[in-house]
C-alpha positions in Angstrom: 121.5 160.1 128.7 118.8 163.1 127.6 116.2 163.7 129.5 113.7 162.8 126.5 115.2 159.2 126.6 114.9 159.2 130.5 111.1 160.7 130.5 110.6 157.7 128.4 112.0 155.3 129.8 110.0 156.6 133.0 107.1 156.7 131.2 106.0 152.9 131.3 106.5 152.2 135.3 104.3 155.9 135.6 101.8 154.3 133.5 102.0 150.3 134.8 101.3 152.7 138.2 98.7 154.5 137.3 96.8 152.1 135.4 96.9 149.2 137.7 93.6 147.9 136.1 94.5 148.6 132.7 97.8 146.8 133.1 96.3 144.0 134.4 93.6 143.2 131.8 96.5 143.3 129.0 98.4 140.7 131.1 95.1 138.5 131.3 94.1 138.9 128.0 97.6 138.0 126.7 97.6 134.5 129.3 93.9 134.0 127.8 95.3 134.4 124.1 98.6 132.1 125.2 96.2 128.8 126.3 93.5 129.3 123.6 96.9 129.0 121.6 97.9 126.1 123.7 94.8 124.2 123.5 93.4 124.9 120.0 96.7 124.9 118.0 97.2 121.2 117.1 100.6 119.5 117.7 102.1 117.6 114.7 105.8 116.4 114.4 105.9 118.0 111.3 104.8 121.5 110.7 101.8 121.7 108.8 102.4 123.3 105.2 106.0 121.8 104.7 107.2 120.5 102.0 110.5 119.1 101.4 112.5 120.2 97.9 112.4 117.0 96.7 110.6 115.4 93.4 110.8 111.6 91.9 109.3 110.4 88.7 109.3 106.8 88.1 107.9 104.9 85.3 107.4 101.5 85.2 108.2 99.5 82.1 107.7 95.4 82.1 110.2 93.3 81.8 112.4 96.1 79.6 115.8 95.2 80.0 118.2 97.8 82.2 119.7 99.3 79.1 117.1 100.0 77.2 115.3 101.2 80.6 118.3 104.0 80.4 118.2 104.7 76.6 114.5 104.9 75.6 113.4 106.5 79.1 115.9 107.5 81.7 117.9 109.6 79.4 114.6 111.8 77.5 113.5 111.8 81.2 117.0 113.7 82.1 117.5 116.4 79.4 113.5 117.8 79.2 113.8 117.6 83.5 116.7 119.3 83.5 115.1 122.8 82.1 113.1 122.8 85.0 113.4 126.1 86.8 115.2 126.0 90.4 116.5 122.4 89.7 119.6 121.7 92.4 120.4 118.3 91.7 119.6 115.5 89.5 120.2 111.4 90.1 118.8 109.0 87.7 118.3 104.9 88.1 117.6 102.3 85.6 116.7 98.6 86.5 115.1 96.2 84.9 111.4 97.3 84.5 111.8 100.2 85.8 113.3 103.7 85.6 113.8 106.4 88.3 114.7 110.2 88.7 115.0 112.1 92.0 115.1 115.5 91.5 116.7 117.9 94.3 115.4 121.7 94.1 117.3 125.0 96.0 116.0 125.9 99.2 113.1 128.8 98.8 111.8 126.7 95.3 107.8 126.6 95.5 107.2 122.9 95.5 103.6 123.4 93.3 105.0 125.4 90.7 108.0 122.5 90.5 105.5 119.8 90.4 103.5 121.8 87.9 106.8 122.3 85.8 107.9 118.5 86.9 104.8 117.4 84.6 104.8 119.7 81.7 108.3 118.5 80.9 107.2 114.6 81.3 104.3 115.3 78.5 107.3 116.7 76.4 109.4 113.3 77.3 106.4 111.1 76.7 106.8 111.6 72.8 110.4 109.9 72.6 109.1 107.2 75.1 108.0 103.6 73.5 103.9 103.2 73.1 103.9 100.4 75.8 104.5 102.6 78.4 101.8 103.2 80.2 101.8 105.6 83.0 104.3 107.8 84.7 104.0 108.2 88.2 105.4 111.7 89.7 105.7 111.1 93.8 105.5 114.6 96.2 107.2 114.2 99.7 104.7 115.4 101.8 105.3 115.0 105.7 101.3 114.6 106.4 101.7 111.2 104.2 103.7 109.6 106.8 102.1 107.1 109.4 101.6 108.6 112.9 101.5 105.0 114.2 103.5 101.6 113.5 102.3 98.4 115.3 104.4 95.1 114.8 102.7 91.7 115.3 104.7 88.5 115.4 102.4 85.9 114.2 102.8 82.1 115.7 102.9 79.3 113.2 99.9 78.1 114.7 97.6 80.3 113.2 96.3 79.0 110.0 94.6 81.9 108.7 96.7 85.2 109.4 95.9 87.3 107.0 91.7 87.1 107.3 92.2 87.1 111.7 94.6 90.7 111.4 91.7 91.9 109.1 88.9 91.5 111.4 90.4 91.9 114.3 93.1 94.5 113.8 92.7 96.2 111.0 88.8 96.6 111.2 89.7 98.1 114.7 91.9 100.5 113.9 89.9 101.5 110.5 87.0 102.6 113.3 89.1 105.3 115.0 87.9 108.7 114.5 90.4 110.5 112.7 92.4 107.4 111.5 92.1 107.5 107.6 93.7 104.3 106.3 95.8 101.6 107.4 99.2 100.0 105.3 99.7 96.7 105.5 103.5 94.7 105.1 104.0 91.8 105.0 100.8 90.5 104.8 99.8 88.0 101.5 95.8 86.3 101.3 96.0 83.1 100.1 95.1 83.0 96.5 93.5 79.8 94.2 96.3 78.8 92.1 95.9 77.1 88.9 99.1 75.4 87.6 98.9 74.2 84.0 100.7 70.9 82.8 102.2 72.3 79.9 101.8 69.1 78.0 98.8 67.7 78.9 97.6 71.6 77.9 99.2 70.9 74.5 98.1 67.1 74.2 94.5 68.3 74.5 94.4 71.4 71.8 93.9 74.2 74.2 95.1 77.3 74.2 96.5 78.8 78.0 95.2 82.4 76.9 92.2 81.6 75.9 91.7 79.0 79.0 92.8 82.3 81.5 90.2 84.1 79.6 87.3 81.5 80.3 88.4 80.6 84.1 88.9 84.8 84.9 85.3 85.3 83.6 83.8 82.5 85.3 83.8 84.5 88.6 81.4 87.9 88.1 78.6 90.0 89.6 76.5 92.3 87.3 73.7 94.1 87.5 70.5 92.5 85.4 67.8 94.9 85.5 64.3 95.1 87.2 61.5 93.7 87.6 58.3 94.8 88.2 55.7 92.6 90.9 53.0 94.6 90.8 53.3 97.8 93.0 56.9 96.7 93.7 60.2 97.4 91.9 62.7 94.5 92.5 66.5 94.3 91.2 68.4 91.4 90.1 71.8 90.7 90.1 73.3 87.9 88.3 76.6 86.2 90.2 78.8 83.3 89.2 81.0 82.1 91.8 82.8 79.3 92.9 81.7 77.5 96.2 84.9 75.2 96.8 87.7 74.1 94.8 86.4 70.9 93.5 83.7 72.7 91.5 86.9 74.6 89.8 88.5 71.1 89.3 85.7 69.4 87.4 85.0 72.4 85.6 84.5 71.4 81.8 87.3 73.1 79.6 86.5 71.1 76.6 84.1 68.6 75.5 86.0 66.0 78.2 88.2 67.2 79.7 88.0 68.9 83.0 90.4 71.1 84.7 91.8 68.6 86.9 93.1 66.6 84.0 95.6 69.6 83.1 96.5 71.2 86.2 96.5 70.9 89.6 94.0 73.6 91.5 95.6 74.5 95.2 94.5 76.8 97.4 97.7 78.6 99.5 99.8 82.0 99.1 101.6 83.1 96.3 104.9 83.0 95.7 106.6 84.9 98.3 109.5 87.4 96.9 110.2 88.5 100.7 109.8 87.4 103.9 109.1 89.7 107.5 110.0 87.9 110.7 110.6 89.1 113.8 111.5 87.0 117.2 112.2 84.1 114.4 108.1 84.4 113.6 106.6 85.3 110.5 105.6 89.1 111.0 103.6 91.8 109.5 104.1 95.8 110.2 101.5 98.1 110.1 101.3 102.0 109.5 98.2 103.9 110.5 97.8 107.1 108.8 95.5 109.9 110.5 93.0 112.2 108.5 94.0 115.7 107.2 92.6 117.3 109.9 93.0 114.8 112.7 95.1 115.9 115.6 98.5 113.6 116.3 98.3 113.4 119.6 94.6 112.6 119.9 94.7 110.1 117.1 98.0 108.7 118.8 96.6 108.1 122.0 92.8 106.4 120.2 95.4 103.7 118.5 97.6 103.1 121.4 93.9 102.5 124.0 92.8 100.1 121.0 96.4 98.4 120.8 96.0 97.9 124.7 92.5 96.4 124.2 93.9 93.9 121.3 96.4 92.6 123.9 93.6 91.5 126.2 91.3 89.9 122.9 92.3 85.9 123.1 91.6 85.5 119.8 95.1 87.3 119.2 97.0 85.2 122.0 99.2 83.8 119.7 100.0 87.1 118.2 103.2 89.3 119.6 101.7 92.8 119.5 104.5 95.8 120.0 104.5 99.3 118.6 107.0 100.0 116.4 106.9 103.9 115.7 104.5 106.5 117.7 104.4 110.3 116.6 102.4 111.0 119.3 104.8 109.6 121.8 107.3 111.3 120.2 105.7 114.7 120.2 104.9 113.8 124.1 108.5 113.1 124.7 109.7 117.0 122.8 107.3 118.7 124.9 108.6 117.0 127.9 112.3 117.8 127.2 111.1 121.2 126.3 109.6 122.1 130.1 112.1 120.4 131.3 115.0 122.3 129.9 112.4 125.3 130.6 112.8 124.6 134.4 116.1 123.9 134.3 117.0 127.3 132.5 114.6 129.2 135.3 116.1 127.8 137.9 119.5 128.6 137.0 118.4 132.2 136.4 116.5 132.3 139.8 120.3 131.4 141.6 122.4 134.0 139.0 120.0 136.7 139.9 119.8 136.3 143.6 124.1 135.9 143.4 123.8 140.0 142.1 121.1 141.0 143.7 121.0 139.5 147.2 117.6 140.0 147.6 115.2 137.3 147.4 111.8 139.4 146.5 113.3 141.8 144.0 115.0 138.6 142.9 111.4 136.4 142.9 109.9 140.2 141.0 112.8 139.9 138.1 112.2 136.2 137.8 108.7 136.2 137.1 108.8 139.2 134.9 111.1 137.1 132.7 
């Protein structure tokens, strides 16, 4: 070894020596640095600013049988996508109604300029794509869009009104957290007044079903109706139409005599269900709390977990099973926890492997602490 090498290496106990105080206010300053870091820096499962290489464009066209689907939109779709720079991998569905392609991009690709790219070539596909089609929808992964917080509930057929009693006691809840942003709802269906037509009693009396949509959809409206002025004061009016029960819709006049009762029968239930969520053989609904840009996870995390606590004790929700499904904060709890863990663990183990060489506890408690 030279003697330059060894006057450095030297160098740094001389000067940890001789500048006691200087030494010490590095170390401080780097431990106040470290828990500013630890405190201010928020915890997410995700890091912030990631974006997965992946791309889907999906266009919707009714009732368009799966062939045509592939032929007059799946297949422009594939060969203008395909020029797209940094393009991986390529799958393409077609269904009935509806067409789909997920795009895969290398690793390193710059997500906004694909997206960017991703649209320019859907303009150029647009031309070659029938008139009916209306809009193309172009979905991002993006790991801030999914829900910090899944809560199940189990709903008892008792309960004749779900859907209205999870609104205003759930959902209006949950919507009052600060940093919660918006809540999902599955499962979930308000009933809805259904009109069903007799086809032939429709046809015996000369009316039209389009034209008898259009009068019944425009029966129900609000609109503003301008002012009016009472002397020094400036009033507004609002014109509303609106039914109060379903017999007023029943012996509503359609034609000179005949009433809607007399052509269809007016009910007041769900619509028809095309799925069903149950869980412990009860009808079910699932739903996903999604937290504000800014929000921290953890905070937000624990808000919606104390509320979910305080919904189990409201006895308006007795009959309701309420469990949580999926929790990012627990999850980012549980990381942190394994992480200090396996932190002690690996300190320990160095603590005995030094003291093994060494065989001498302080220089071996010095070493360790330094590390």
């Amino acid at each position: 070894m030279s003697d330059e090498s060894s006057r450095t290496e030297s160098g740094l106990p001389r000067f940890s020596l001789d500048r006691r105080i200087t030494v010490l206010m590095i170390l401080l300053t780097v431990v106040v640095l470290g828990v500013i870091a630890t405190v201010g820096i928020p915890l997410e499962l995700f890091p912030s600013g990631f974006s997965a290489p992946h791309l889907s464009v999906q266009v919707p066209w009714r009732d368009a049988p799966s062939q045509e689907v592939l032929e007059k939109l799946v297949l422009p779709l594939e060969e203008e996508l395909s020029t797209v720079s940094g393009l991986d991998a390529m799958n393409s569905y077609a269904r009935t109604g509806f067409g789909l392609c997920a795009l895969t991009f290398k690793q390193g690709t710059d997500m906004d300029v694909a997206y960017r790219e991703v649209r320019d070539r859907i303009e150029r596909a647009r031309v070659q794509m029938p008139n009916d089609v209306e809009q193309i929808y172009i979905f991002k992964d993006d790991a801030s869009g999914i829900p910090i917080y899944f809560l199940g509930l189990a709903i008892d057929p008792a309960v004749t009104d779900p859907y209205n009693l999870i609104q205003d006691e759930v959902v209006l809840p949950l919507q009052r957290i600060d940093g919660v942003a918006s809540i999902d709802i599955h499962g979930a269906e308000e009933k809805q007044i259904l009109i069903e037509l007799d086809r032939e009693s429709t046809a015996a009396a000369g009316l039209n079903i389009y034209e008898l949509a259009q009068q019944l959809s425009g029966d129900n409206f609000t609109l503003s109706s301008g002012t009016v002025y009472h002397g020094s004061n400036k009033l507004l009016l609002r014109s509303m139409a609106r039914y109060a029960s379903l017999e007023e819709i029943e012996n509503r006049l359609v034609s000179a005599n005949i009433r809607v009762k007399d052509i269809a029968t007016v009910t007041y239930a769900l619509p028809e269900m095309q799925f069903r969520v149950r869980a412990n053989s009860k009808p079910a609904v699932a739903l996903g709390v999604n937290k504000e840009g800014d929000a921290n996870t953890l905070e937000v995390s624990a808000r919606v977990q104390t509320a979910v606590e305080q919904m189990r004790e409201n006895p308006r929700l007795q009959l309701i099973e309420i469990g949580t499904l999926f929790s990012q904060g627990e999850i980012i709890t549980e990381s942190l926890d394994t992480l200090l863990t396996s932190g002690k663990v690996g300190g320990v183990i160095a603590l005995l492997v030094l003291f093994f060489f060494l065989r001498r506890f302080r220089m071996t408690l010095i070493v360790t602490l330094s590390i």
